[in-house]
GUZA-969898 format. One record per residue (C-alpha): x, y, z. Coordinates in steps of 0.001 Angstrom, whole numbers, padded with zeros to 6 digits, always signed. Example, Ala and Ser with C-alpha at 12.3 -4.5 7.8 and 13.67 -1.06 7.14 Angstrom:
2
+012300-004500+007800
+013670-001060+007140
***
This chain:
119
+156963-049443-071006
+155542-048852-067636
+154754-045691-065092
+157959-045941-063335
+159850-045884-067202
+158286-042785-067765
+158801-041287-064392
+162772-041869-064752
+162773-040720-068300
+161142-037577-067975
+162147-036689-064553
+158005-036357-063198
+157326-035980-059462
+155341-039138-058101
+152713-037373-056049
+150422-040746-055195
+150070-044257-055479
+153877-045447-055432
+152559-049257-055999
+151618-048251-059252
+154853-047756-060589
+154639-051095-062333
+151810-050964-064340
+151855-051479-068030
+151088-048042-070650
+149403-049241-073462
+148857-045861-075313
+148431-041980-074296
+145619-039344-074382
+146104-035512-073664
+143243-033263-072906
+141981-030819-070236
+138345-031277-070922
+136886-034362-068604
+134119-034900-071105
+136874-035705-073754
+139206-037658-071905
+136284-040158-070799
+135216-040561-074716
+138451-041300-075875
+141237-042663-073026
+141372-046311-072489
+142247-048051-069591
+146012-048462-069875
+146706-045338-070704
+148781-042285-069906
+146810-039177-069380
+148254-035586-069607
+146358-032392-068805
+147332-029481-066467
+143970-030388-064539
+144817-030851-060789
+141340-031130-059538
+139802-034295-057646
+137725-035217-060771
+140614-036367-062784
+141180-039308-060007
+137315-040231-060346
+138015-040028-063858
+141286-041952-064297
+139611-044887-061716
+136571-045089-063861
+138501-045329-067061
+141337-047756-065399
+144138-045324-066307
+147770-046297-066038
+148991-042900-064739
+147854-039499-064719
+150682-036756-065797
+149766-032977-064369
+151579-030767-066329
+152751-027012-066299
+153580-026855-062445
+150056-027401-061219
+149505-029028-058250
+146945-030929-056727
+144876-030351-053150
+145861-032864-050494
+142426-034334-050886
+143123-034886-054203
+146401-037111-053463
+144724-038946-050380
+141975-039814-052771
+144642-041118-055624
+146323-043229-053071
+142954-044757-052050
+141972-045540-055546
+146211-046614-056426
+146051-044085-059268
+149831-042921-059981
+149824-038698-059974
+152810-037575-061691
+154102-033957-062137
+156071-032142-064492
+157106-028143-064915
+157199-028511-068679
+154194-027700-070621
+151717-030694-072071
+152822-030691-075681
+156468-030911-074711
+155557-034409-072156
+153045-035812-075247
+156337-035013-077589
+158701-036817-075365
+155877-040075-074398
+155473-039974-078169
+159321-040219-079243
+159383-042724-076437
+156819-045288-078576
+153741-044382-076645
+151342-043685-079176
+147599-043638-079312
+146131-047212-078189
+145156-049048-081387
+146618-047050-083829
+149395-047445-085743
+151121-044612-084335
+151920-047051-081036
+150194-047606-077775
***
């Protein structure tokens, strides 16, 4: 499965990084706390927090995420998408709350990378 897949399937908003939409998921990690996310994401992955701040691009370039997933309306800054299209990390936004998109990634086969839950 790859970012565009999950973009059709759960009807997300592409904010940034359009070229991206190709890129392979290899498991998902949900969290709000930065500190967390950088511990236990793995490049590949699907992120989903309702964090719309410009740290979640410096994290999700560091980490080599496939896709970042902002949840629960929130939007990001403008400097916040210019700086995701600079560093070609996919921004993607959905209205619905973050255990309903892990639920729905999750019952789509995206599981936690190295597990045998998927990913």
């Amino acid at each position: 499965m790859n970012v565009g897949d999950i973009v059709r399937s759960l009807g997300l908003e592409v904010l940034s990084a359009t070229e991206g939409m190709e890129r392979e998921i290899t498991g998902g990690y949900a969290s709000d706390m930065l500190s967390c996310v950088m511990a236990g994401a793995h490049a590949g992955d699907v992120w989903v927090t309702l964090q719309a701040h410009q740290n979640v691009v410096a994290v999700g370039d560091l980490l080599g995420l496939a896709c970042i997933v902002i949840t629960e309306g929130a939007r990001p800054d403008d400097a916040t998408i210019e700086r995701a299209n600079e560093r070609g990390i996919p921004i993607l936004l959905s209205g619905q709350g973050t255990f309903g998109v892990v639920g729905q990634l999750f019952a789509q086969g995206i599981g936690v990378a190295g597990s045998e839950n998927g990913g």
